[in-house]
N, C-alpha and C positions, 0 to 999 in steps of 0.2 A: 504493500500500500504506500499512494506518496507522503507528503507531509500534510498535503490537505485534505487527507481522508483516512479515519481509523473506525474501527469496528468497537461495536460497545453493544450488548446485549438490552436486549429490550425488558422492560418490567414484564412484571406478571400482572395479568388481570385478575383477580379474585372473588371480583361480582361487579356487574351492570343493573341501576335501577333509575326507572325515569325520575323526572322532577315534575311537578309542576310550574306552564312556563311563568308566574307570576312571583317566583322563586327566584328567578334568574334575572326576569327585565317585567320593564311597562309597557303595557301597549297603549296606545292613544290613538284615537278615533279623531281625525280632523274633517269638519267640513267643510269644503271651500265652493267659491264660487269665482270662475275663471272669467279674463275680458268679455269671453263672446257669452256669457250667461249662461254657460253651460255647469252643471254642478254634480261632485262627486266627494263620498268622504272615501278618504285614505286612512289606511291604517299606519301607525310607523312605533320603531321599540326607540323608547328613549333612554338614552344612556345613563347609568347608575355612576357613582361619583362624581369627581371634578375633571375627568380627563385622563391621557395617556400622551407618552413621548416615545417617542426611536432615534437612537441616536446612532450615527455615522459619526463613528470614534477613528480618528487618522492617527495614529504612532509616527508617519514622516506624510510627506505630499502624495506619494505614491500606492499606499496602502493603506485599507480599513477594515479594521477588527470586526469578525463575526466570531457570531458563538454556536455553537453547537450542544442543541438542547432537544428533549424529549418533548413535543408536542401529541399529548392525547385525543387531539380531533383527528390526527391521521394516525395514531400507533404509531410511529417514529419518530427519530432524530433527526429535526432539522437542522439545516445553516440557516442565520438568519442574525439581525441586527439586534445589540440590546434595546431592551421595551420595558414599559411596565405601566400602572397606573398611577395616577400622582395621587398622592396622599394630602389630605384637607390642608391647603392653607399653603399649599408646596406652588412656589411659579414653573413653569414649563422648564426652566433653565436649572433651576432647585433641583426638580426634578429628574431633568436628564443627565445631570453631575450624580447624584445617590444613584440610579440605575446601572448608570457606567461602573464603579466604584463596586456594588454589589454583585454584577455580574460579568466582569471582565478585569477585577483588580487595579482598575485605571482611575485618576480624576482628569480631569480639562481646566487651563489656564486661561480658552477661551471658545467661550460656546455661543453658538449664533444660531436662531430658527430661521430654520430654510421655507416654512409654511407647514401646510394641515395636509392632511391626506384623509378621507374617510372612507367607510369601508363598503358600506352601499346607500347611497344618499336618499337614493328612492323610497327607504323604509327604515334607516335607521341614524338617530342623531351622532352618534360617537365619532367625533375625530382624536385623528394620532398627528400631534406636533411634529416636526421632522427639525431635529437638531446637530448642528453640525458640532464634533468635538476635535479642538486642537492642544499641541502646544499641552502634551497627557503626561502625567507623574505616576507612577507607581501610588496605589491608594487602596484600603480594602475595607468595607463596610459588610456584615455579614445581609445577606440576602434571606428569602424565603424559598432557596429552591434546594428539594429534596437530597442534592446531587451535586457533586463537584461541574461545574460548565467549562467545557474546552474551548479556547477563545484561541481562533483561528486569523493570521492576518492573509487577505486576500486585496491582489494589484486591482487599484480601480479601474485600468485600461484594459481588463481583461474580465467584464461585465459581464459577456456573452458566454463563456465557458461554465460560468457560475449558474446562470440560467436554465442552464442543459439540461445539470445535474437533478436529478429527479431527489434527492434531499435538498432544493432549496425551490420552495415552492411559494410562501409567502408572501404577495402583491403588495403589503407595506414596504416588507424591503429591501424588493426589485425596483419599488418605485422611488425611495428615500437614496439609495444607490446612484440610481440615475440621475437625481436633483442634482445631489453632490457633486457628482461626477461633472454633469454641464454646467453647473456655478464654476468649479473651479478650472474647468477647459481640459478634461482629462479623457478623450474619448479612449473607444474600442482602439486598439494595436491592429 
């Protein structure tokens, strides 16, 4: 295997039991009434807390740290960008320095939002901040995940190989990659 890919055994599952969805999110029933008078209500799930961030963490101009983490909606180990939810009272920058820190042993000297990203706007309010982090110090704040997280650096001119890979499937961020990437002028090789 190369350096950007090791093998790491999957959990066990040891029971599956639904939820109720009012458990998890809100729904809310909108109804509107369009220019031409046409009228329909929508449904849409509204987001619980104060928000979320992903941060594109650069260690030099050329490279940014992904982690490699167990995600439960697909039973595997993705690549993917550190994330998390902000905690009450936390600013998006607050936020995306503690996440880094937590999940990749890093801080940033100088963090800048690159914009929002959502995840399906048609039906659901949540947006994910997109923060860029520089200028990173060795830093470690203990996290909430189960599991030691392997934090991978990958070239950002080399976007499309990343993509390929059937462990990096996540549309946050493919997309917070790409921001990065065209802010800073760092195409595909």
């Amino acid at each position: 295997m190369s350096e950007r890919e090791t093998s790491r055994d999957l959990p066990v599952i040891h029971d599956r039991r639904e939820r109720r969805p009012a458990d998890l999110f809100k729904v809310e029933q909108v109804d509107l009434e369009f220019a031409n008078g046409e009228r329909r209500t929508y449904e849409r799930l509204i987001s619980r807390g104060v928000g979320a961030v992903i941060v594109v963490a650069m260690p030099d101009d050329d490279h940014a740290l992904l982690i490699r983490e167990y995600a439960c909606g697909v039973h595997r180990y993705e690549l993917g960008l550190p994330k998390g939810r902000l905690e009450p009272g936390e600013t998006h920058i607050e936020g995306a320095n503690r996440e880094l820190q937590e999940e990749c042993g890093y801080a940033a000297h100088s963090l800048t939002e690159l914009g929002y990203l959502t995840l399906a706007p048609g039906y659901m309010t949540h947006r994910t901040h997109v923060i860029l982090a520089r200028d990173l110090y060795p830093s470690r704040l203990p996290g909430d995940e189960p599991e030691e997280i392997e934090v991978i650096k990958w070239p950002l001119n080399d976007l499309v190989s990343l993509i390929r890979r059937e462990d990096c499937s996540e549309g946050r961020t493919i997309a917070a990659l790409y921001m990065a990437r065209d802010m800073l002028g760092a195409g595909d090789s």
